[in-house]
CHARMM internal coordinates of N, CA and C (Angstrom, degrees):
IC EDIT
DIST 1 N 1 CA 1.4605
DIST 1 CA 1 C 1.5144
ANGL 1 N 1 CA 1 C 110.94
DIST 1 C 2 N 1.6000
ANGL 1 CA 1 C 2 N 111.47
DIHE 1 N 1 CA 1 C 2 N -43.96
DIST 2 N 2 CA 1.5510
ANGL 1 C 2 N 2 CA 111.42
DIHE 1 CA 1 C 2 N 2 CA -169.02
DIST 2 CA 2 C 1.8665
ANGL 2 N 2 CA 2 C 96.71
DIHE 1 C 2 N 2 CA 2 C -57.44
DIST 2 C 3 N 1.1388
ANGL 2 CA 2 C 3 N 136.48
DIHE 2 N 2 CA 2 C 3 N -17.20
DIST 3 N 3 CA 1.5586
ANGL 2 C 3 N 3 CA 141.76
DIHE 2 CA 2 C 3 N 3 CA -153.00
DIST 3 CA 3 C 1.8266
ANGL 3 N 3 CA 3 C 87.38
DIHE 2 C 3 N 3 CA 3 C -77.48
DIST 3 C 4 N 1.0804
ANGL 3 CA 3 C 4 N 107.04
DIHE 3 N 3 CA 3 C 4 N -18.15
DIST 4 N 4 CA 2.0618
ANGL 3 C 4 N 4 CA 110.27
DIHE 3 CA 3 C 4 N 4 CA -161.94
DIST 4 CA 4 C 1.3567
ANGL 4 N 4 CA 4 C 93.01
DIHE 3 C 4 N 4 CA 4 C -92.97
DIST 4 C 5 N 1.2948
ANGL 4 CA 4 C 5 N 118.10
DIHE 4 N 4 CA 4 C 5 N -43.45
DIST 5 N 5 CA 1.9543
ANGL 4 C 5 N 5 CA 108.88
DIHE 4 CA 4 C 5 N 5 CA -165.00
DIST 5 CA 5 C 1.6427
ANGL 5 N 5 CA 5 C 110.33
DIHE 4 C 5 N 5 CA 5 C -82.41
DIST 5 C 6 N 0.8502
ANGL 5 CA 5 C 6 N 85.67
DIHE 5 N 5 CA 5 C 6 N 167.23
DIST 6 N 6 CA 1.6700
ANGL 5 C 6 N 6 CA 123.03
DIHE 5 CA 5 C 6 N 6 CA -155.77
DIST 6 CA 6 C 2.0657
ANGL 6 N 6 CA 6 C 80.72
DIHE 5 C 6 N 6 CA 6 C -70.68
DIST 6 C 7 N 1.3922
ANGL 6 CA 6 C 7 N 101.59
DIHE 6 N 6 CA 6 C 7 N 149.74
DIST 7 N 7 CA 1.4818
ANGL 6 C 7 N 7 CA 111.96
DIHE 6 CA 6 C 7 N 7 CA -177.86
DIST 7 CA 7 C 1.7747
ANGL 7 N 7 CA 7 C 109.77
DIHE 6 C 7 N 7 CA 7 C -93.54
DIST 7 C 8 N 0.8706
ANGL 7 CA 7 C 8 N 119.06
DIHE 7 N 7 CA 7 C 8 N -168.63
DIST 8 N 8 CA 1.2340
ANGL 7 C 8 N 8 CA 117.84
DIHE 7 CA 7 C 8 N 8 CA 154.09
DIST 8 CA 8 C 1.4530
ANGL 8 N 8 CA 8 C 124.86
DIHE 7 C 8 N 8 CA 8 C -68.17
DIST 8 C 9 N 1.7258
ANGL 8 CA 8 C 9 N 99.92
DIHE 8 N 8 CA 8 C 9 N -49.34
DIST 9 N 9 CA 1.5795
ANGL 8 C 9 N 9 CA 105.23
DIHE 8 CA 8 C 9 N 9 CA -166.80
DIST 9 CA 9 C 1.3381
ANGL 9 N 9 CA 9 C 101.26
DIHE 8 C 9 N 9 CA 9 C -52.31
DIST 9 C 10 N 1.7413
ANGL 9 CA 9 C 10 N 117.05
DIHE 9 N 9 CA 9 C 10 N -55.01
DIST 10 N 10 CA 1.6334
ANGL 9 C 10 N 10 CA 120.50
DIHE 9 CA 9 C 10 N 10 CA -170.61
DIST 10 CA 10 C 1.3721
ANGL 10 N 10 CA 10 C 114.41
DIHE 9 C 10 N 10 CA 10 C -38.50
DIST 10 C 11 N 1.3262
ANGL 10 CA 10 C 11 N 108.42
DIHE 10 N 10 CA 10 C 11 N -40.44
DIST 11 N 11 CA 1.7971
ANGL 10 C 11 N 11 CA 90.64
DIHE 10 CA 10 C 11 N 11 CA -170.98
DIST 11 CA 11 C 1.7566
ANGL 11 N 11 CA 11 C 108.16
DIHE 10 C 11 N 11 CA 11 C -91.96
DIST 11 C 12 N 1.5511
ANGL 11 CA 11 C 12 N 81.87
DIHE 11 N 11 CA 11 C 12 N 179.15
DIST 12 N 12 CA 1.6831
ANGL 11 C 12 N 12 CA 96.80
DIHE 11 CA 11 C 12 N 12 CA -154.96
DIST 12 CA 12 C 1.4523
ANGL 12 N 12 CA 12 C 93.06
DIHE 11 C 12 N 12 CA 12 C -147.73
DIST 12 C 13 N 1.3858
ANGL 12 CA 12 C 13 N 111.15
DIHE 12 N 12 CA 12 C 13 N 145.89
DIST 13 N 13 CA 1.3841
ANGL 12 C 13 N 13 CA 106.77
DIHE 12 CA 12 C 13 N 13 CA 166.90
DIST 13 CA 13 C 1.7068
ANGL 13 N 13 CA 13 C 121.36
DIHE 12 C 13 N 13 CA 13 C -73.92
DIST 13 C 14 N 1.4197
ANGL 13 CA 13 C 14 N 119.58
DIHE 13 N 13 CA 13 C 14 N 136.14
DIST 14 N 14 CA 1.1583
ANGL 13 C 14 N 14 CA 112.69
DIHE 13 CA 13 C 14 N 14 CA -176.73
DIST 14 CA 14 C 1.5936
ANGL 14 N 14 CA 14 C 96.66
DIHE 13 C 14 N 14 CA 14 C 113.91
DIST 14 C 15 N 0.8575
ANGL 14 CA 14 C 15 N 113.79
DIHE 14 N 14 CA 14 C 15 N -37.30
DIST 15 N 15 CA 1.7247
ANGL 14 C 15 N 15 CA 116.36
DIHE 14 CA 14 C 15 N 15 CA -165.73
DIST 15 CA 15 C 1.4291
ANGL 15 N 15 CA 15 C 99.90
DIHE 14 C 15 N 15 CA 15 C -50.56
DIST 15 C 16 N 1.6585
ANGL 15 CA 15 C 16 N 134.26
DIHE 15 N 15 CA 15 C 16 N 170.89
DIST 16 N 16 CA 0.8100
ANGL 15 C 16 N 16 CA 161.55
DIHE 15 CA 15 C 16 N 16 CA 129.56
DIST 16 CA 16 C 1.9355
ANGL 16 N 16 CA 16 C 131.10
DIHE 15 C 16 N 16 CA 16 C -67.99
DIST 16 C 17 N 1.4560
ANGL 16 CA 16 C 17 N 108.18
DIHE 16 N 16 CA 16 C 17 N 93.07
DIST 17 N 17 CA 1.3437
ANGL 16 C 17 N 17 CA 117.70
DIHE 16 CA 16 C 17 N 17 CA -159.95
DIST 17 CA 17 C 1.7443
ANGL 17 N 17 CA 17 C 89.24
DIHE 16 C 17 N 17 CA 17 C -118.06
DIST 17 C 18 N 1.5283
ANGL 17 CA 17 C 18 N 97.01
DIHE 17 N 17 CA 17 C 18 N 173.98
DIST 18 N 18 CA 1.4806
ANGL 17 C 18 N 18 CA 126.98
DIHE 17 CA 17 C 18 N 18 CA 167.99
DIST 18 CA 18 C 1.9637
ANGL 18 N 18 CA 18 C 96.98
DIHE 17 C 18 N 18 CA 18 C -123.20
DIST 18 C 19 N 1.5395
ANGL 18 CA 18 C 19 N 103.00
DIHE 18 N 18 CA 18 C 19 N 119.37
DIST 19 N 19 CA 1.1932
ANGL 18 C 19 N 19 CA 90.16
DIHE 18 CA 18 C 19 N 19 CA 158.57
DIST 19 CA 19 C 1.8829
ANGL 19 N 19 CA 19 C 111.54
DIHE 18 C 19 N 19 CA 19 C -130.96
DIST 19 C 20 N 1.4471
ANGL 19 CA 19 C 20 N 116.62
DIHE 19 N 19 CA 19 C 20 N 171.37
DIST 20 N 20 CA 1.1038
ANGL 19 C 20 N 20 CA 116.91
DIHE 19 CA 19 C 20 N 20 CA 166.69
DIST 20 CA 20 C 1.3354
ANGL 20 N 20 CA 20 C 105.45
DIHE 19 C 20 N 20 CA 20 C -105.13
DIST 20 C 21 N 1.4462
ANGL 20 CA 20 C 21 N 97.44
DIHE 20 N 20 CA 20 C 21 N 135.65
DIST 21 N 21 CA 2.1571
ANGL 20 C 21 N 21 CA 116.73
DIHE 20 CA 20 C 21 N 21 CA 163.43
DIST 21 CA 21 C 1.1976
ANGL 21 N 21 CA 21 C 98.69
DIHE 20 C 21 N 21 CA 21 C -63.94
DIST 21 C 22 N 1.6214
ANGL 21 CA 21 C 22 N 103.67
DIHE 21 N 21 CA 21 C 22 N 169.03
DIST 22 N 22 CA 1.1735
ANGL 21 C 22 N 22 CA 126.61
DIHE 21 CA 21 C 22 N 22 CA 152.21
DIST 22 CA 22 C 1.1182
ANGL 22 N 22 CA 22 C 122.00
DIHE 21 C 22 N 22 CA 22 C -39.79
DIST 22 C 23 N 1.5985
ANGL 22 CA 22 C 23 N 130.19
DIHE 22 N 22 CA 22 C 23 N -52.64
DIST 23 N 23 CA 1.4939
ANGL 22 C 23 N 23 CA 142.57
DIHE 22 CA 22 C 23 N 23 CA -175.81
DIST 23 CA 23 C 1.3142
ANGL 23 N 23 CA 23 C 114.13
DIHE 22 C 23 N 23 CA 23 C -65.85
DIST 23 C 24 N 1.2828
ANGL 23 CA 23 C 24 N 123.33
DIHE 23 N 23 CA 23 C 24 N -7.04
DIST 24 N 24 CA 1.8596
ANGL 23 C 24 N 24 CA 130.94
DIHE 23 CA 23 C 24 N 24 CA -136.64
DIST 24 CA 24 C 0.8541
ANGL 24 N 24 CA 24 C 153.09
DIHE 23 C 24 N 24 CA 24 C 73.10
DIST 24 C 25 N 1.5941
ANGL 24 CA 24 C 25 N 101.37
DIHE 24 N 24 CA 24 C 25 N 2.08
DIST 25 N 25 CA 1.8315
ANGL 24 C 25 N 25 CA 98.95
DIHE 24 CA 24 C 25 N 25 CA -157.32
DIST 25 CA 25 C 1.7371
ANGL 25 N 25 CA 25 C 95.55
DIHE 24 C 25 N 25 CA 25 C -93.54
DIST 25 C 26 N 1.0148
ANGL 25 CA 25 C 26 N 93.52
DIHE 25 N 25 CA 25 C 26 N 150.05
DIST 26 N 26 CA 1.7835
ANGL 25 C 26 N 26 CA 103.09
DIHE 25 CA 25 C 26 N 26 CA 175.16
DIST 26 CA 26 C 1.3801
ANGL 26 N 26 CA 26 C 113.76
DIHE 25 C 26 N 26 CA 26 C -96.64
DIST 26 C 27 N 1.2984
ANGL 26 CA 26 C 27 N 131.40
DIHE 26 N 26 CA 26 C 27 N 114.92
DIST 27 N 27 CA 1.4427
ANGL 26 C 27 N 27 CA 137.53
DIHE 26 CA 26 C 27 N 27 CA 171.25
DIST 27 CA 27 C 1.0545
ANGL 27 N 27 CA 27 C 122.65
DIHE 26 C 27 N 27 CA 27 C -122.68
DIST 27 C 28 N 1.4655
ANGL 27 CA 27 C 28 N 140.21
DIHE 27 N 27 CA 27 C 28 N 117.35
DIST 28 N 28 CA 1.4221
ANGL 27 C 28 N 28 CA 142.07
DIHE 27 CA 27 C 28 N 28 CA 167.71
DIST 28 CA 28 C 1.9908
ANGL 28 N 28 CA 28 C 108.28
DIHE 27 C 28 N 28 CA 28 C -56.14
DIST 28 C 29 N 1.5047
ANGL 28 CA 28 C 29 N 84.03
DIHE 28 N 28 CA 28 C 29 N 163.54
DIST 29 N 29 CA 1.8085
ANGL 28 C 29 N 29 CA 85.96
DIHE 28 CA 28 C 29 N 29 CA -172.81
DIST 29 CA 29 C 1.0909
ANGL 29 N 29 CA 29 C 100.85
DIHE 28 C 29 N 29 CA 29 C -172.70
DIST 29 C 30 N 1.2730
ANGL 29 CA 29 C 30 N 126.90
DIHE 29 N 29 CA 29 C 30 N 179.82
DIST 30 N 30 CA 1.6004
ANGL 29 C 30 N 30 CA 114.70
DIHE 29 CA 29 C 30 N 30 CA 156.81
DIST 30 CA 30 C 1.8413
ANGL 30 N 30 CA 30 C 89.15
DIHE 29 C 30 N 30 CA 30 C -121.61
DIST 30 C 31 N 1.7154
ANGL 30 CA 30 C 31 N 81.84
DIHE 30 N 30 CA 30 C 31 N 160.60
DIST 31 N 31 CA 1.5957
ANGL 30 C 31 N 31 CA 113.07
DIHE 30 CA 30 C 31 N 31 CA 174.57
DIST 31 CA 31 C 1.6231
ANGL 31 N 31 CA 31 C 122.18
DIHE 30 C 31 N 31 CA 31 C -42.80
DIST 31 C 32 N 1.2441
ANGL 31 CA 31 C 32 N 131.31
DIHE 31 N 31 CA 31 C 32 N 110.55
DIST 32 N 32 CA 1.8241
ANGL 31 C 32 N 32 CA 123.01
DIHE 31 CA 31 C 32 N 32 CA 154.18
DIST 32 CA 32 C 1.1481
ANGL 32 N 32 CA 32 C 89.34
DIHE 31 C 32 N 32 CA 32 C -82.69
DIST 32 C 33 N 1.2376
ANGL 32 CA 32 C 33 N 120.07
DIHE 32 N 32 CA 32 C 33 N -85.30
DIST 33 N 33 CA 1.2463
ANGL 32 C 33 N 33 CA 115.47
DIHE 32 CA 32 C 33 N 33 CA -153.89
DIST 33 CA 33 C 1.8777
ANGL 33 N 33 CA 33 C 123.04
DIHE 32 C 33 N 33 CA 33 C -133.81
DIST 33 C 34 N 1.2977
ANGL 33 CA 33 C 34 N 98.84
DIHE 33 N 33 CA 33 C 34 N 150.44
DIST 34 N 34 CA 2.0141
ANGL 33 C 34 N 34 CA 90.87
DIHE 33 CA 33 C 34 N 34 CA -170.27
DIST 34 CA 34 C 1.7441
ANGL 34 N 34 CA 34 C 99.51
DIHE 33 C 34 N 34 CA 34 C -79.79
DIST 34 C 35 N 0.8704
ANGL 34 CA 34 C 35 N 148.45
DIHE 34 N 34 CA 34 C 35 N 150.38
DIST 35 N 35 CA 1.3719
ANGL 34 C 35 N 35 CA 144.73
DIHE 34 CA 34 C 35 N 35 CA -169.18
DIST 35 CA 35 C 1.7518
ANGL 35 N 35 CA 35 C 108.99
DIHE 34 C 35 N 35 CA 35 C -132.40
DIST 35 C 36 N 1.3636
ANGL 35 CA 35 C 36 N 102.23
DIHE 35 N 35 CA 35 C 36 N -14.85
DIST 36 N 36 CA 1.6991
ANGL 35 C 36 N 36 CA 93.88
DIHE 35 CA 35 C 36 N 36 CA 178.34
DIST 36 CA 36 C 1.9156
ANGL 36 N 36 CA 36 C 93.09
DIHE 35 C 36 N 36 CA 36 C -99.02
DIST 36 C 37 N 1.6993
ANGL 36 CA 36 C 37 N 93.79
DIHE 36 N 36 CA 36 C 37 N 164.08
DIST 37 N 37 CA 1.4656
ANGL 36 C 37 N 37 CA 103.55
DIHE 36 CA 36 C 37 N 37 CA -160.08
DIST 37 CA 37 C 1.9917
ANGL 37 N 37 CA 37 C 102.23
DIHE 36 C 37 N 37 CA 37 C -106.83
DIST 37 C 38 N 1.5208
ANGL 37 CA 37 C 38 N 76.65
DIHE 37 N 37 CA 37 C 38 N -12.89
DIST 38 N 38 CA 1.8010
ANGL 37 C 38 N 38 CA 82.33
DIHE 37 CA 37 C 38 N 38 CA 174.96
DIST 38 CA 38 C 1.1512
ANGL 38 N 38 CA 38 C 128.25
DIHE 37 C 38 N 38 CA 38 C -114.39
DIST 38 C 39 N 1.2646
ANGL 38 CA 38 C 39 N 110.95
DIHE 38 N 38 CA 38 C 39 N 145.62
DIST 39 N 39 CA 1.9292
ANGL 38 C 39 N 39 CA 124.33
DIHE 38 CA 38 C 39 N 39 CA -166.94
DIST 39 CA 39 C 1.4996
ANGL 39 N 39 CA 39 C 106.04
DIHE 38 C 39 N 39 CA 39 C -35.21
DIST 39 C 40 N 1.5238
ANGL 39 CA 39 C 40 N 115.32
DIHE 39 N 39 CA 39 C 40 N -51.76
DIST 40 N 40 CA 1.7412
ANGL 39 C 40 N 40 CA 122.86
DIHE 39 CA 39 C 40 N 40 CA 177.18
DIST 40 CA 40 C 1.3345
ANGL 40 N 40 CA 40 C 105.40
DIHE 39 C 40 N 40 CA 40 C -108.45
DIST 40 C 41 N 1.4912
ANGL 40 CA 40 C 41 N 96.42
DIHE 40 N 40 CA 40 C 41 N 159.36
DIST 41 N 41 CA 1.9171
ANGL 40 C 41 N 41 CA 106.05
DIHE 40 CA 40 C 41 N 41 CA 151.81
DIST 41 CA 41 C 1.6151
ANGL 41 N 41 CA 41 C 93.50
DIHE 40 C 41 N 41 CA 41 C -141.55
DIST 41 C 42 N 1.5033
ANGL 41 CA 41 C 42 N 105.00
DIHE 41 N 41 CA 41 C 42 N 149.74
DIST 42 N 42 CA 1.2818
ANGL 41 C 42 N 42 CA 120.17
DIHE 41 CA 41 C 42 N 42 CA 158.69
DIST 42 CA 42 C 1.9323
ANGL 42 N 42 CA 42 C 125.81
DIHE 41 C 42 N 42 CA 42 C -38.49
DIST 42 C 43 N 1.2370
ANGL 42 CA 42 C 43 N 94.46
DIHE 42 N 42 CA 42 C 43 N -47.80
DIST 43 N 43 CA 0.8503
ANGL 42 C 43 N 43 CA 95.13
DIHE 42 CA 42 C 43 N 43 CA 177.16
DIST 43 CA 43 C 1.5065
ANGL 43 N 43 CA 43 C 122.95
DIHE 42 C 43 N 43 CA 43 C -119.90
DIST 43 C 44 N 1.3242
ANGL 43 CA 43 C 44 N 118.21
DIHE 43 N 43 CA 43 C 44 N 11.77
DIST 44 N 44 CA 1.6851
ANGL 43 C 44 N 44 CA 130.06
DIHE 43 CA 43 C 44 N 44 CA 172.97
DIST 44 CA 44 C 1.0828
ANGL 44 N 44 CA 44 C 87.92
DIHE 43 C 44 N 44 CA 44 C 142.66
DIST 44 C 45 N 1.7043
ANGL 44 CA 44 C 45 N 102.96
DIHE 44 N 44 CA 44 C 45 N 170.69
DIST 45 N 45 CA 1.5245
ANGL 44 C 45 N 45 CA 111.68
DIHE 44 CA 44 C 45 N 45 CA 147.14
DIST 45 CA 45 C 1.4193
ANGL 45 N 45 CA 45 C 116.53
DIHE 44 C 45 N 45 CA 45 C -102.79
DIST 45 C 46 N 1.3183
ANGL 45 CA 45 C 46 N 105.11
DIHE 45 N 45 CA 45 C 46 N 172.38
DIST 46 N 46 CA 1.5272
ANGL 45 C 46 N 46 CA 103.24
DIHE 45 CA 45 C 46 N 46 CA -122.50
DIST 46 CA 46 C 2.0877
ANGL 46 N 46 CA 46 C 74.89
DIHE 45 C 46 N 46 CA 46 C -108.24
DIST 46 C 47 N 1.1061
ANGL 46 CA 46 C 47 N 131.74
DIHE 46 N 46 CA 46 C 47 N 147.98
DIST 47 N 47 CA 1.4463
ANGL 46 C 47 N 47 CA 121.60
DIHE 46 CA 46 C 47 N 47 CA -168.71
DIST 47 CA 47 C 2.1143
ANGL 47 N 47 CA 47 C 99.85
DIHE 46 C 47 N 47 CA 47 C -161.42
DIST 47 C 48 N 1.3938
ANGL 47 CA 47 C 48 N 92.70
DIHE 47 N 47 CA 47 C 48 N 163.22
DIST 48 N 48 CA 1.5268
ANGL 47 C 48 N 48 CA 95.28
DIHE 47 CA 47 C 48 N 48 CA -171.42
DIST 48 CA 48 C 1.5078
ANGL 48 N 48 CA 48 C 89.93
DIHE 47 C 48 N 48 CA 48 C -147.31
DIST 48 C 49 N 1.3791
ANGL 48 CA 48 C 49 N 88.11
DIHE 48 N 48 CA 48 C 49 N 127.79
DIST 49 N 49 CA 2.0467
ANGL 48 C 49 N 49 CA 113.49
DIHE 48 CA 48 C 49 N 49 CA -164.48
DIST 49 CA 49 C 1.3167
ANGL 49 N 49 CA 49 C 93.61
DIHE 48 C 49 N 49 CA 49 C -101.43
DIST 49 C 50 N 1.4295
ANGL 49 CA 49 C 50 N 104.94
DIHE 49 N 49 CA 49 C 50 N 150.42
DIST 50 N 50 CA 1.5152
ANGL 49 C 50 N 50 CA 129.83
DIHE 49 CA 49 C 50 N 50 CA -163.05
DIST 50 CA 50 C 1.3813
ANGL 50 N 50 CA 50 C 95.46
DIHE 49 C 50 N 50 CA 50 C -70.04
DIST 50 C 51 N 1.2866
ANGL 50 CA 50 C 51 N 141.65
DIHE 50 N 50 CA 50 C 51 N -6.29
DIST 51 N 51 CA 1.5132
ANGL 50 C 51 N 51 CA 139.48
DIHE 50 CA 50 C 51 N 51 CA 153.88
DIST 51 CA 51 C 1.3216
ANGL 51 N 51 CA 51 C 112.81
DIHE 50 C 51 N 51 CA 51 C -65.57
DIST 51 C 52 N 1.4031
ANGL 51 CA 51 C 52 N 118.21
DIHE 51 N 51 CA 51 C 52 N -35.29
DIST 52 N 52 CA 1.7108
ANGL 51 C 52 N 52 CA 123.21
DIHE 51 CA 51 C 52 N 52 CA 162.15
DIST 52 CA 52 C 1.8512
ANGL 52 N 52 CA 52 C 82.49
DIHE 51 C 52 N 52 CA 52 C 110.18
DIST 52 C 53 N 1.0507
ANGL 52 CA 52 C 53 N 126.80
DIHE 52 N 52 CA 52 C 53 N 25.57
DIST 53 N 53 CA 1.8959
ANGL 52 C 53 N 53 CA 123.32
DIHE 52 CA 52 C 53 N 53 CA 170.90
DIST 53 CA 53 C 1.6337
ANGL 53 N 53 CA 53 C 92.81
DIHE 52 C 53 N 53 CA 53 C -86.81
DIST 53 C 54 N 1.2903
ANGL 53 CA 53 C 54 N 122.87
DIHE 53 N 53 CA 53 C 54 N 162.04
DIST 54 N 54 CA 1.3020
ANGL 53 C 54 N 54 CA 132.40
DIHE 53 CA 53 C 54 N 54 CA -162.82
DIST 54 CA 54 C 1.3940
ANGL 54 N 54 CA 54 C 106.42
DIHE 53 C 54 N 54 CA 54 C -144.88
DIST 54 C 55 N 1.2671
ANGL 54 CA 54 C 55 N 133.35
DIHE 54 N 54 CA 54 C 55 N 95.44
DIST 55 N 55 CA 1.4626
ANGL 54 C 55 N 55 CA 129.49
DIHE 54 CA 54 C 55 N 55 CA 168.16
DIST 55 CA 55 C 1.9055
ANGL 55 N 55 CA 55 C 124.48
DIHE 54 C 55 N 55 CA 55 C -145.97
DIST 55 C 56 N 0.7814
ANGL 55 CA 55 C 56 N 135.35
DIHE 55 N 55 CA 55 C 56 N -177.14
DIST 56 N 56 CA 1.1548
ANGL 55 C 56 N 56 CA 140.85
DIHE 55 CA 55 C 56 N 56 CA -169.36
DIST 56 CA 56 C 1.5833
ANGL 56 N 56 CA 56 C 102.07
DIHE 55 C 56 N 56 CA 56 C -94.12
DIST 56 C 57 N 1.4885
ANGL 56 CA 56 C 57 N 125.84
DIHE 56 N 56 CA 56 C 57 N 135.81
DIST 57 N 57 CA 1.2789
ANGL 56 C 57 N 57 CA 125.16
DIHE 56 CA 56 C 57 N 57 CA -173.27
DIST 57 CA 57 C 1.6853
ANGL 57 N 57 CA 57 C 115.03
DIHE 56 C 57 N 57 CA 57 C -88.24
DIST 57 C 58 N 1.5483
ANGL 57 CA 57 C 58 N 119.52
DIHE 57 N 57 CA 57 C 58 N 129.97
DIST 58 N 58 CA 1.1402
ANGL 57 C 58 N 58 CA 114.60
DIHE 57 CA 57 C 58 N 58 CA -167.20
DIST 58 CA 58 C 1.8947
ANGL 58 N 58 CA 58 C 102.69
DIHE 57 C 58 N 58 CA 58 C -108.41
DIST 58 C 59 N 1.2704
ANGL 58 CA 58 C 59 N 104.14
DIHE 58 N 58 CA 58 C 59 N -9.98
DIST 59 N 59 CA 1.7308
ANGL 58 C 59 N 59 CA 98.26
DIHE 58 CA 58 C 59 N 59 CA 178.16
DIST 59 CA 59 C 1.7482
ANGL 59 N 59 CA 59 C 89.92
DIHE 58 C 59 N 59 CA 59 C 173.24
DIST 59 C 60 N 1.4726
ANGL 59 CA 59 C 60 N 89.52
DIHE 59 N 59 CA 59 C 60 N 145.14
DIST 60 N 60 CA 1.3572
ANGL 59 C 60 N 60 CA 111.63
DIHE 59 CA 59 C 60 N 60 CA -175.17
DIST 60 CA 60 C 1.8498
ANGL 60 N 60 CA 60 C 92.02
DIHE 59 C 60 N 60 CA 60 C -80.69
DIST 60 C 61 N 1.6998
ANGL 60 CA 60 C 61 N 110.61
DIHE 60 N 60 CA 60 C 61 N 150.03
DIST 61 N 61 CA 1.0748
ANGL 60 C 61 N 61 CA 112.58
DIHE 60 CA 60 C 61 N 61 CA -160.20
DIST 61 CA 61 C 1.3419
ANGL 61 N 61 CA 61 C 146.19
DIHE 60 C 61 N 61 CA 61 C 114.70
DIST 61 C 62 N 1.4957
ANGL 61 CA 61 C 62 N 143.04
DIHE 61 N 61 CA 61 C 62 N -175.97
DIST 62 N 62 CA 1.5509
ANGL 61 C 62 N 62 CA 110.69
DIHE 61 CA 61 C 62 N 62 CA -25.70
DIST 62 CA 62 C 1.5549
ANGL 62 N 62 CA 62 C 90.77
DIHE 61 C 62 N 62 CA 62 C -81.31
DIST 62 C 63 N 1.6124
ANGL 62 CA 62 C 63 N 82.96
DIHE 62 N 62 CA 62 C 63 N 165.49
DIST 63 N 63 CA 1.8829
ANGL 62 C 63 N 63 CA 102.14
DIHE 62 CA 62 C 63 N 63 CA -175.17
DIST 63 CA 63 C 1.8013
ANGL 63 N 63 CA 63 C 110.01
DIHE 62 C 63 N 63 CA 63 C -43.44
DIST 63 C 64 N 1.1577
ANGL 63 CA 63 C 64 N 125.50
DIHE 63 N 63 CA 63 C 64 N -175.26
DIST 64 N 64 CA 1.6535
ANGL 63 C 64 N 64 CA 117.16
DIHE 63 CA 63 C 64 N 64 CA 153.17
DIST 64 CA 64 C 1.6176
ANGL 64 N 64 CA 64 C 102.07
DIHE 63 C 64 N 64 CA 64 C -150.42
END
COOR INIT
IC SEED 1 N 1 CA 1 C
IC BUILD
């Protein structure tokens, strides 16, 4: 699965992502800031959207 998500390098601040919370819920946002320090994560990298929501990124996207 980790082979599908988005890397570190790909994202960018500003971007437009889907991430999942802690709880599950899936919310689009765009990027503040990337917060994991490594190229992969198992399960995303882990990022905090200029709304200040905090979750791991599951796919870059959708456009707006």
């Amino acid at each position: 699965m980790s082979a599908d998500l988005p890397t570190r390098d790909e994202l960018v601040q500003g971007m437009t992502v889907e991430i999942e919370q802690e709880n599950g819920d899936r919310i689009v946002g765009e990027v503040g800031a990337v917060l994991t320090d490594e190229r992969t994560h198992p399960e995303g990298i882990l990022v905090k959207l200029k709304s200040g929501a905090r979750g791991r990124v599951k796919r870059i996207g959708p456009e707006t």
